[in-house]
N, CA, C and O atoms as a GROMACS GRO file, in nm:
protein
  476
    1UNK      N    1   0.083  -0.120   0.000
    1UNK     CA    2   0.000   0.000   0.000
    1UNK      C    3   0.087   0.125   0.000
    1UNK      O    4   0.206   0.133   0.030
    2UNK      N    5   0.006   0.219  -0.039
    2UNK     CA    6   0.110   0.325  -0.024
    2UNK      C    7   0.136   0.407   0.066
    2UNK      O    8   0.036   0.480   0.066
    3UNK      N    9   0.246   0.466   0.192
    3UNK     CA   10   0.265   0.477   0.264
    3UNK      C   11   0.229   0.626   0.298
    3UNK      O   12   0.226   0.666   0.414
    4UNK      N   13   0.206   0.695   0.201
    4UNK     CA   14   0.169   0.832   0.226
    4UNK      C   15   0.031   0.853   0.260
    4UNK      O   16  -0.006   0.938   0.342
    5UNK      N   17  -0.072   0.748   0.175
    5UNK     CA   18  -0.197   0.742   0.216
    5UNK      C   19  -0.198   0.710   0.374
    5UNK      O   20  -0.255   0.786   0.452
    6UNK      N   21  -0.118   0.572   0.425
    6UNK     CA   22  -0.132   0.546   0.538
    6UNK      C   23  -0.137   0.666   0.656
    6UNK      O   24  -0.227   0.698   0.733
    7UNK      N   25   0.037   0.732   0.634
    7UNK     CA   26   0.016   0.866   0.716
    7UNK      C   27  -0.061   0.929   0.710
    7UNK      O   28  -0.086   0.978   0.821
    8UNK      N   29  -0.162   0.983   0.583
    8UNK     CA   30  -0.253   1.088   0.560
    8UNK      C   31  -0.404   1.040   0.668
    8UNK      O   32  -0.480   1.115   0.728
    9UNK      N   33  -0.405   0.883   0.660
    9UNK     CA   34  -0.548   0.801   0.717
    9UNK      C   35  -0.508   0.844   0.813
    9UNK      O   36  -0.573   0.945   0.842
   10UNK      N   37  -0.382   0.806   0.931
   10UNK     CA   38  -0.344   0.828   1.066
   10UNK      C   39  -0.332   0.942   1.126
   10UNK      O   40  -0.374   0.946   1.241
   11UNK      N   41  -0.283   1.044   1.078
   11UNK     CA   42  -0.288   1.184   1.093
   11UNK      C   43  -0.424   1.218   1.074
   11UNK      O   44  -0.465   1.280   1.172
   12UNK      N   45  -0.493   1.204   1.003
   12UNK     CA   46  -0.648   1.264   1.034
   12UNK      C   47  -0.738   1.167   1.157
   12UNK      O   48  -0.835   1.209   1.219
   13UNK      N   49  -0.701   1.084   1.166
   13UNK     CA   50  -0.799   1.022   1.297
   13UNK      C   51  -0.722   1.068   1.388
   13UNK      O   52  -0.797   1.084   1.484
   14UNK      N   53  -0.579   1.110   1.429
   14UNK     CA   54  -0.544   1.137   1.531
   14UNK      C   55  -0.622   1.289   1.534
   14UNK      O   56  -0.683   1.303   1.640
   15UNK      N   57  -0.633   1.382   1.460
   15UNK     CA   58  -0.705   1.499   1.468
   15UNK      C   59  -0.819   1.485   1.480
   15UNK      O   60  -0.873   1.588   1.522
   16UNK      N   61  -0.900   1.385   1.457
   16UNK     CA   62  -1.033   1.379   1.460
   16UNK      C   63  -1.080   1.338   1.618
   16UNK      O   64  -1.192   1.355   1.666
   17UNK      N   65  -0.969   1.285   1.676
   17UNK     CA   66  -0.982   1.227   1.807
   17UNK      C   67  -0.942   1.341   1.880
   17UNK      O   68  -0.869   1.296   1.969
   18UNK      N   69  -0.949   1.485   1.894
   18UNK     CA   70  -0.875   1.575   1.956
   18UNK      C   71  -1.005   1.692   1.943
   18UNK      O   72  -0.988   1.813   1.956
   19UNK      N   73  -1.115   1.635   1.918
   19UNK     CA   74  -1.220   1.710   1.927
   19UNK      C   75  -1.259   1.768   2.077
   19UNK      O   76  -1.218   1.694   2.166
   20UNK      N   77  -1.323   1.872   2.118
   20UNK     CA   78  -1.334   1.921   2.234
   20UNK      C   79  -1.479   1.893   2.271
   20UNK      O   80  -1.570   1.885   2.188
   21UNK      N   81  -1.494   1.880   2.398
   21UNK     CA   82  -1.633   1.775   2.479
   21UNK      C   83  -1.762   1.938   2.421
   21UNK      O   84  -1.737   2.049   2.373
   22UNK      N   85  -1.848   1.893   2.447
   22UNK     CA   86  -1.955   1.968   2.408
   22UNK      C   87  -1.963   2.058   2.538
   22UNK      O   88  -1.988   2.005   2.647
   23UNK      N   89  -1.937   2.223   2.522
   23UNK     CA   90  -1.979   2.268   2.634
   23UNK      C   91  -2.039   2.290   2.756
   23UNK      O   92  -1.998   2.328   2.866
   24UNK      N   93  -2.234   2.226   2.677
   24UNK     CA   94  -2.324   2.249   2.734
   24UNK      C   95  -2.333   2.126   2.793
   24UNK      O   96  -2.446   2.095   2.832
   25UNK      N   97  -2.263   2.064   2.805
   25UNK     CA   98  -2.255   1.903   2.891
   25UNK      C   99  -2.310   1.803   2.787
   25UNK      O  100  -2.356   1.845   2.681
   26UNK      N  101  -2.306   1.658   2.819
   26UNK     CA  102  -2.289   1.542   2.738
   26UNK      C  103  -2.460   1.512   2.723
   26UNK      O  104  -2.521   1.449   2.636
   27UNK      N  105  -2.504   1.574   2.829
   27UNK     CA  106  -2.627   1.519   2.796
   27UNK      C  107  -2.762   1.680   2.732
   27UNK      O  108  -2.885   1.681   2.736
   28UNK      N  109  -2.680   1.770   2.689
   28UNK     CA  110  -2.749   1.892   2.640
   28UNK      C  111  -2.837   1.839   2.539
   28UNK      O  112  -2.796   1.734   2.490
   29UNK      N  113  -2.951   1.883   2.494
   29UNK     CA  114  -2.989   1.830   2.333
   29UNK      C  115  -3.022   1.940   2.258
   29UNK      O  116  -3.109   2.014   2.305
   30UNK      N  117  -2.973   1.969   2.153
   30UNK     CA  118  -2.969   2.059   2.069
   30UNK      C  119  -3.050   2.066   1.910
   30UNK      O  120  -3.020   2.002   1.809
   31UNK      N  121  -3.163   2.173   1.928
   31UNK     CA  122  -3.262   2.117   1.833
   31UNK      C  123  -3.282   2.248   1.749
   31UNK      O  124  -3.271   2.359   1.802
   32UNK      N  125  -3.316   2.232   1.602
   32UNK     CA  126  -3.316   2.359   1.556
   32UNK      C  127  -3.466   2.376   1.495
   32UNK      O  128  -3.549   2.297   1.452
   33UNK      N  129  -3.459   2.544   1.514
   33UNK     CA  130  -3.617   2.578   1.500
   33UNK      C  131  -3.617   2.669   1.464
   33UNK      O  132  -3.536   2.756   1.496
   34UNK      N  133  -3.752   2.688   1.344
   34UNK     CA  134  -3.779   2.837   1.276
   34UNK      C  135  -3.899   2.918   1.382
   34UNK      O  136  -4.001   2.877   1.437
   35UNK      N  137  -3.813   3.085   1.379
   35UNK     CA  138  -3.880   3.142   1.497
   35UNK      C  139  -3.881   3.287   1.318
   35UNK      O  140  -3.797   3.300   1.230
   36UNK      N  141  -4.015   3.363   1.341
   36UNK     CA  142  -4.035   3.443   1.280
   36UNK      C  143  -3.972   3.588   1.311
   36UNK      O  144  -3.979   3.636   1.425
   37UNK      N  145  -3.904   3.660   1.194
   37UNK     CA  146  -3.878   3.725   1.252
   37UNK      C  147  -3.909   3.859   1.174
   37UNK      O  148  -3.838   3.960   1.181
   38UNK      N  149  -4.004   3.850   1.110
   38UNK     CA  150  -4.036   3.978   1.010
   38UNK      C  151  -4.212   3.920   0.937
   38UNK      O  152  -4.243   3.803   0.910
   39UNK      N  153  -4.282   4.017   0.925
   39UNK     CA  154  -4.394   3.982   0.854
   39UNK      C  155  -4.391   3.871   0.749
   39UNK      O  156  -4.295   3.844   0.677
   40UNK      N  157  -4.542   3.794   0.752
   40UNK     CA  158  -4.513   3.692   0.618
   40UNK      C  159  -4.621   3.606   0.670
   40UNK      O  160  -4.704   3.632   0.758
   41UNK      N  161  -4.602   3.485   0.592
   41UNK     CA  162  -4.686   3.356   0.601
   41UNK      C  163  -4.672   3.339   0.733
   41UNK      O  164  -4.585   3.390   0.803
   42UNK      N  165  -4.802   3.229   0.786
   42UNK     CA  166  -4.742   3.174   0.911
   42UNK      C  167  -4.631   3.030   0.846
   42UNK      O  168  -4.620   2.997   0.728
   43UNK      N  169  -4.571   2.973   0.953
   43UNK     CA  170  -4.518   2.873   0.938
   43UNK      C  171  -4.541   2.738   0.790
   43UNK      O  172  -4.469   2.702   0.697
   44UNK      N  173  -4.669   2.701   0.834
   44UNK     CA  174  -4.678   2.592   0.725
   44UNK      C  175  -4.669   2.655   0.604
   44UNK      O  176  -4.601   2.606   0.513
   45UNK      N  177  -4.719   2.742   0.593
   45UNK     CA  178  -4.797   2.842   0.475
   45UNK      C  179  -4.662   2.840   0.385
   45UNK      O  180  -4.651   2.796   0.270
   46UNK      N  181  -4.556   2.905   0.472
   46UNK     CA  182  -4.397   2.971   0.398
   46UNK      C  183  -4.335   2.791   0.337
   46UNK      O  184  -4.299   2.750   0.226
   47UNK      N  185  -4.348   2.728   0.469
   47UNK     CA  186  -4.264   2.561   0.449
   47UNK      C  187  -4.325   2.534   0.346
   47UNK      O  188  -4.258   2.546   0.244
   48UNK      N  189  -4.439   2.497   0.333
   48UNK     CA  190  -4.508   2.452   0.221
   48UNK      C  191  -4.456   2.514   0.055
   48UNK      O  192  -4.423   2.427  -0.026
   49UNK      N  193  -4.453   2.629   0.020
   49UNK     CA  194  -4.465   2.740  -0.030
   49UNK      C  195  -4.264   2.688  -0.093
   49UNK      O  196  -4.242   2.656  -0.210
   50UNK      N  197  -4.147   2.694   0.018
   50UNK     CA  198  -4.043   2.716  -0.006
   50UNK      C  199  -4.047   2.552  -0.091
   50UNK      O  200  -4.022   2.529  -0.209
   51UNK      N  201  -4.081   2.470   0.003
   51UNK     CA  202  -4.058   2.295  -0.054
   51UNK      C  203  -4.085   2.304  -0.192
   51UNK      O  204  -3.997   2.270  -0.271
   52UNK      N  205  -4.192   2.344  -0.232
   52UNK     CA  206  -4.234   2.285  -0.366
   52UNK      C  207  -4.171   2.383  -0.471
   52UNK      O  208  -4.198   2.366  -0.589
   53UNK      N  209  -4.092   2.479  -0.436
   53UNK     CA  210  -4.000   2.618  -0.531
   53UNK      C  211  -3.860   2.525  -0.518
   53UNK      O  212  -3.790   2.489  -0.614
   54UNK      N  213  -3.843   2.501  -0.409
   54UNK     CA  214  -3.680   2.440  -0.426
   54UNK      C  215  -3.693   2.314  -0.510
   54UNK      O  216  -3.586   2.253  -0.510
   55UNK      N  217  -3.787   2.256  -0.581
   55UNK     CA  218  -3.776   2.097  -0.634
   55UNK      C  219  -3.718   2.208  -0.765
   55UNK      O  220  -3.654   2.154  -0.855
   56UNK      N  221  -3.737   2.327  -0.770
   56UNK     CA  222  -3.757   2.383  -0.950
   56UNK      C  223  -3.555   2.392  -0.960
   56UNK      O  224  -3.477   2.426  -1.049
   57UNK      N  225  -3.543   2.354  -0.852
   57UNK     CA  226  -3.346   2.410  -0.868
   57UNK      C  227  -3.305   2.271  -0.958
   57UNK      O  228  -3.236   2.278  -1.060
   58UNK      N  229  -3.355   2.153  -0.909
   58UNK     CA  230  -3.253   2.022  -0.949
   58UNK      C  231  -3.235   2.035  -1.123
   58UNK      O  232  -3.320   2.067  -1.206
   59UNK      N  233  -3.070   1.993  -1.144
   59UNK     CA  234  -3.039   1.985  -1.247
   59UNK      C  235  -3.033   1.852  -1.320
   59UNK      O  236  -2.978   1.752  -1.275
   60UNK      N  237  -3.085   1.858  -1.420
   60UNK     CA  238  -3.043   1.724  -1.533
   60UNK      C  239  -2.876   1.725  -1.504
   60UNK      O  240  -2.796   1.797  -1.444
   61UNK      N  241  -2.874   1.563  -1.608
   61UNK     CA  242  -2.749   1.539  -1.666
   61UNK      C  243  -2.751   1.441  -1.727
   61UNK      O  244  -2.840   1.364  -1.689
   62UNK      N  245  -2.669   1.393  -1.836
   62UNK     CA  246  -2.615   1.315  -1.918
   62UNK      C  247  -2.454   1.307  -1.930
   62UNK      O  248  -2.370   1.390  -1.967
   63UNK      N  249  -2.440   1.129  -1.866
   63UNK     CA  250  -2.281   1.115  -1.872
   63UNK      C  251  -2.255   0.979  -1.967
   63UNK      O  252  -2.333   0.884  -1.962
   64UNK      N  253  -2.166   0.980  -2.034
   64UNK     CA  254  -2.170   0.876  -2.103
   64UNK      C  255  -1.985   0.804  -2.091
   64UNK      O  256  -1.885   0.875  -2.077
   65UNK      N  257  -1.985   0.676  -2.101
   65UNK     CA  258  -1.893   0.622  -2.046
   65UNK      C  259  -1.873   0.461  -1.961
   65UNK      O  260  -1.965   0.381  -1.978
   66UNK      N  261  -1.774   0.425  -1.887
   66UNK     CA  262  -1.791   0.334  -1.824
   66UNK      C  263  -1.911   0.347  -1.717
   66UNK      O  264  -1.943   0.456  -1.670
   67UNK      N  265  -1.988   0.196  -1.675
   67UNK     CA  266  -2.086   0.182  -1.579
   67UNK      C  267  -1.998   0.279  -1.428
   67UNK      O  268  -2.061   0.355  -1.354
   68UNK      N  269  -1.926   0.265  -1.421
   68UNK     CA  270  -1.860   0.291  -1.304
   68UNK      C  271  -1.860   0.476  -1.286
   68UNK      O  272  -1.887   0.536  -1.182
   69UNK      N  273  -1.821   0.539  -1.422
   69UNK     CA  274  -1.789   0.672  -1.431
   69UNK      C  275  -1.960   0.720  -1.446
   69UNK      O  276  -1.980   0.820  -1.378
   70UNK      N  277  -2.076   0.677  -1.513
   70UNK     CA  278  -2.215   0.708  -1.505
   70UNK      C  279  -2.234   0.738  -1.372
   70UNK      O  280  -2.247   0.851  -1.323
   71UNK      N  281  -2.234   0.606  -1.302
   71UNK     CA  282  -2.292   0.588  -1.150
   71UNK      C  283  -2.229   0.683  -1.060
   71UNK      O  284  -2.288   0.733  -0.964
   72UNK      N  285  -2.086   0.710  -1.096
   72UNK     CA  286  -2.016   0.841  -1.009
   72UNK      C  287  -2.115   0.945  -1.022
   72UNK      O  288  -2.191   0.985  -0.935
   73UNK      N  289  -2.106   0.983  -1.132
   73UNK     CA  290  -2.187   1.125  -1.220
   73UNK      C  291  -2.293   1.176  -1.194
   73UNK      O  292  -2.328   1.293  -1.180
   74UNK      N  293  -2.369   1.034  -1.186
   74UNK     CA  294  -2.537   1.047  -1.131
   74UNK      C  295  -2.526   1.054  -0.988
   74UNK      O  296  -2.621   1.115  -0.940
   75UNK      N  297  -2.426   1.005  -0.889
   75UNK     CA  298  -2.422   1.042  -0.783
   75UNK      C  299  -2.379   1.184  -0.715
   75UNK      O  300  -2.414   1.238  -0.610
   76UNK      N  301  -2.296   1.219  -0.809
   76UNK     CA  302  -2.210   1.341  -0.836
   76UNK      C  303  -2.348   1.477  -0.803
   76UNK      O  304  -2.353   1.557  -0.709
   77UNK      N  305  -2.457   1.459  -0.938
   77UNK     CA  306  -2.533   1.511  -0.920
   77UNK      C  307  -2.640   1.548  -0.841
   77UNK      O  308  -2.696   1.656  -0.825
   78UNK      N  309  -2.657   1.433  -0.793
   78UNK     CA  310  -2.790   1.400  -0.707
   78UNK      C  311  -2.723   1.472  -0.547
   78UNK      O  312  -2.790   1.529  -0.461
   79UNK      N  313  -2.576   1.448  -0.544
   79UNK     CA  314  -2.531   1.509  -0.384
   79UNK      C  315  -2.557   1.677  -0.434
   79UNK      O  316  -2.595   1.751  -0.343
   80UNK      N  317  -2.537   1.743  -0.577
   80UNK     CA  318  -2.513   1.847  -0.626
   80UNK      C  319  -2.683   1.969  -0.608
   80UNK      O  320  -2.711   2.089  -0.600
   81UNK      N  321  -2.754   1.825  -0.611
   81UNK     CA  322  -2.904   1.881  -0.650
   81UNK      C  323  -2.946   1.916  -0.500
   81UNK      O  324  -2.975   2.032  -0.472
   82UNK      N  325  -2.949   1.803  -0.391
   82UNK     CA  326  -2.992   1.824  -0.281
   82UNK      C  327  -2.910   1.939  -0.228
   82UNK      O  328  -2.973   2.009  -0.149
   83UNK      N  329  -2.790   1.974  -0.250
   83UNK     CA  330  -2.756   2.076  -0.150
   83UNK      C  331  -2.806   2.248  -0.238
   83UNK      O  332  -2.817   2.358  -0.185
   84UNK      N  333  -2.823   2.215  -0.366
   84UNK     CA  334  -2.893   2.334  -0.443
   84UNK      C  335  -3.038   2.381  -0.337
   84UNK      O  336  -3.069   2.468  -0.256
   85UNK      N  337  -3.080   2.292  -0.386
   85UNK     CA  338  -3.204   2.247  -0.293
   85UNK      C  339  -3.257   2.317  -0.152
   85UNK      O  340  -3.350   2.392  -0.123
   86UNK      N  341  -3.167   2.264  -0.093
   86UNK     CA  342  -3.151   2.284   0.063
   86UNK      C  343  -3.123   2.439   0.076
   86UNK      O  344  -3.200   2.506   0.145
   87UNK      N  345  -3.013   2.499   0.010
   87UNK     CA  346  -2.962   2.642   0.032
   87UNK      C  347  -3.096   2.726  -0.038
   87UNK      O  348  -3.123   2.843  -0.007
   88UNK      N  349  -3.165   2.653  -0.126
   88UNK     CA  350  -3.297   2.741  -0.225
   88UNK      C  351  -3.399   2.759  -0.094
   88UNK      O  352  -3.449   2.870  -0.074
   89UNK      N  353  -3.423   2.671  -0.024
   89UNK     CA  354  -3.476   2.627   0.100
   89UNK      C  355  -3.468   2.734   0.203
   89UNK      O  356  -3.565   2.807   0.223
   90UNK      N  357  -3.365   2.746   0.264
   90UNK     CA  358  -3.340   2.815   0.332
   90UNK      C  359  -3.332   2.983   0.304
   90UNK      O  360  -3.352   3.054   0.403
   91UNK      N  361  -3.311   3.035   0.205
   91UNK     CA  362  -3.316   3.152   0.130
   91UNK      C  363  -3.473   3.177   0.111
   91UNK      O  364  -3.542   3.270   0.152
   92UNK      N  365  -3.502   3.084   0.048
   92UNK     CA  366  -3.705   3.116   0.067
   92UNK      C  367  -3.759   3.113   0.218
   92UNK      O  368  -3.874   3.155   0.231
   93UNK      N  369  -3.720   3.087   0.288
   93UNK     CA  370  -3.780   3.075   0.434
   93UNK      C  371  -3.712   3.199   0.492
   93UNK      O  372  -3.773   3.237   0.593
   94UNK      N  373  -3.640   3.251   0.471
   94UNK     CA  374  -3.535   3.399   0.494
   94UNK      C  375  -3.647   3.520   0.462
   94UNK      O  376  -3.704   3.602   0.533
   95UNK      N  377  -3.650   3.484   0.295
   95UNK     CA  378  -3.732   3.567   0.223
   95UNK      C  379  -3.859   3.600   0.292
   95UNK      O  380  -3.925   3.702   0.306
   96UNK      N  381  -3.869   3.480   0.331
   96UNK     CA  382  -4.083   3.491   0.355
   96UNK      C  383  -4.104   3.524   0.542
   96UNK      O  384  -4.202   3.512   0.616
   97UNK      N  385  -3.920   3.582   0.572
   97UNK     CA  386  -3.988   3.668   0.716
   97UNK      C  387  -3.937   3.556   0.837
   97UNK      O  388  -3.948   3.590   0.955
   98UNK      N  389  -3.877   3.411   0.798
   98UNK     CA  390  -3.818   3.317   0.896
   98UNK      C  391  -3.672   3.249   0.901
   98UNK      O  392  -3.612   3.198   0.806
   99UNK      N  393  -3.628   3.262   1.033
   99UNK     CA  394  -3.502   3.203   1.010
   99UNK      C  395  -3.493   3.077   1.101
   99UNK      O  396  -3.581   3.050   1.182
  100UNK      N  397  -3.390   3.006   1.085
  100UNK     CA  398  -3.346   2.890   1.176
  100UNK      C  399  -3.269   2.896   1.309
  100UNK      O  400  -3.148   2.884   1.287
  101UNK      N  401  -3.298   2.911   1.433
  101UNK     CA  402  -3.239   2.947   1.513
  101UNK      C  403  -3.199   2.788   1.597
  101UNK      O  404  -3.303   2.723   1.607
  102UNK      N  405  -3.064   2.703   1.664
  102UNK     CA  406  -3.035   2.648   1.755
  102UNK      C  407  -3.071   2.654   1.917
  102UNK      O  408  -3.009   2.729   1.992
  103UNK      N  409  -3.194   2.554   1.970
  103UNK     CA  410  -3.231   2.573   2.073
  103UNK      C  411  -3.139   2.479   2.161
  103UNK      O  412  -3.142   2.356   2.157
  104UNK      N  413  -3.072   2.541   2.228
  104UNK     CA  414  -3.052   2.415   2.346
  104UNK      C  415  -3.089   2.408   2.473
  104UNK      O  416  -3.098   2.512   2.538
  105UNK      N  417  -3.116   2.283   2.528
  105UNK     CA  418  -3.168   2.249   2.615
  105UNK      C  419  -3.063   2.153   2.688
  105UNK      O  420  -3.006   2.046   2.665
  106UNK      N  421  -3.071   2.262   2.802
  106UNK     CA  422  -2.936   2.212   2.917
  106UNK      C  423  -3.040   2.058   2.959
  106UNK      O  424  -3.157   2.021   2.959
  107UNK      N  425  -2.915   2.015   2.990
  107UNK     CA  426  -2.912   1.863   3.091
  107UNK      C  427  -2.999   1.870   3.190
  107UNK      O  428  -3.000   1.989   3.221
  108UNK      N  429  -3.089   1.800   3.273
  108UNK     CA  430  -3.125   1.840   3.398
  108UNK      C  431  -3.042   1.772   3.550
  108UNK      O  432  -3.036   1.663   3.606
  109UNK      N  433  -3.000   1.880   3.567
  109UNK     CA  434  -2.876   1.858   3.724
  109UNK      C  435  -2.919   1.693   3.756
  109UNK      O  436  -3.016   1.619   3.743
  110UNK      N  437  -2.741   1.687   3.820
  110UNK     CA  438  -2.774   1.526   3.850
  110UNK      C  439  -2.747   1.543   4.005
  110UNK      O  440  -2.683   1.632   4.061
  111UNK      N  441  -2.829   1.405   4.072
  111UNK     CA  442  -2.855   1.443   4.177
  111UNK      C  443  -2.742   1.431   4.263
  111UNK      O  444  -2.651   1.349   4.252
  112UNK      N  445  -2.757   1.539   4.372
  112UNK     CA  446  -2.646   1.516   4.473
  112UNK      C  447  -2.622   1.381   4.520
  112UNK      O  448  -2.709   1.298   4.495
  113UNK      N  449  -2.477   1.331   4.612
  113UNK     CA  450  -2.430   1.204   4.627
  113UNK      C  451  -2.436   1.277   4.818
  113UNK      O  452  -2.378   1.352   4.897
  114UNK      N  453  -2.529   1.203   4.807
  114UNK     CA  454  -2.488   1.175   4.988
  114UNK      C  455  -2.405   1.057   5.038
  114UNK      O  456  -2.417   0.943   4.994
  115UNK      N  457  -2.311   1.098   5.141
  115UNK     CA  458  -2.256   1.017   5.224
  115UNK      C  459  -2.343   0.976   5.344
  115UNK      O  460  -2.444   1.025   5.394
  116UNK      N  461  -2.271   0.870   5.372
  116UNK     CA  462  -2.351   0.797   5.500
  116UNK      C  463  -2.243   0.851   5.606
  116UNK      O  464  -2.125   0.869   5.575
  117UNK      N  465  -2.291   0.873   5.722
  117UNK     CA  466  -2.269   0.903   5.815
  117UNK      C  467  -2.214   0.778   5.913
  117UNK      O  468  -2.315   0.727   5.962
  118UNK      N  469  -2.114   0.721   5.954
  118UNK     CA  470  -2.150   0.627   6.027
  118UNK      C  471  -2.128   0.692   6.161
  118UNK      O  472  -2.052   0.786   6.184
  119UNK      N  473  -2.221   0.617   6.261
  119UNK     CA  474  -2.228   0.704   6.431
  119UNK      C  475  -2.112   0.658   6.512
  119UNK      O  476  -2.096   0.701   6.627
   0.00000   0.00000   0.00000
């Protein structure tokens, strides 16, 4: 095998393992939510409204070639379309007065440890 790949695999899991613990403690849960922040639709009205505008982004394609280089291509695209998609998504929900805000929700305290007393 080739030895540069090896270092390149090992050097990135050693960095990947050097990640820092989650602030808000291990047991925080972190959920994201559209909160309005300017006139517009209510909620479903805009979601509804953005979903069926973002299908209009996805792009065709035609690849021609080995089975192997197609199936890249069409995959190529399809990762290409959903993130079109997604950003069309989010820009229409902007537009129509809503954004995405990160809620977190702390842990709930763990209980104190009593000692026993012996007499």
């Amino acid at each position: 095998m080739n030895m540069k790949l090896i270092v390149a695999s090992c050097a990135a899991l050693m960095l990947a393992g050097c990640q820092t613990g989650d602030p808000n403690g291990p047991q925080a849960t972190k959920t994201k939510t559209w909160t309005q922040f300017a006139p517009g639709d209510v909620l479903e009205i805009a979601d509804a409204k953005c979903r069926m505008q973002s299908n209009s982004v996805a792009q065709g394609m035609y690849a021609q070639g080995s089975p192997g280089f197609v199936a890249g291509a069409q995959l190529g695209n399809a990762i290409g379309n959903a993130i079109a998609m997604e950003q069309f998504y989010k820009q229409c929900m902007t537009i129509s007065g809503w954004k995405q805000i990160t809620v977190v929700k702390a842990a709930p305290p763990r209980p104190a440890k009593v000692k026993a007393v012996k007499p």
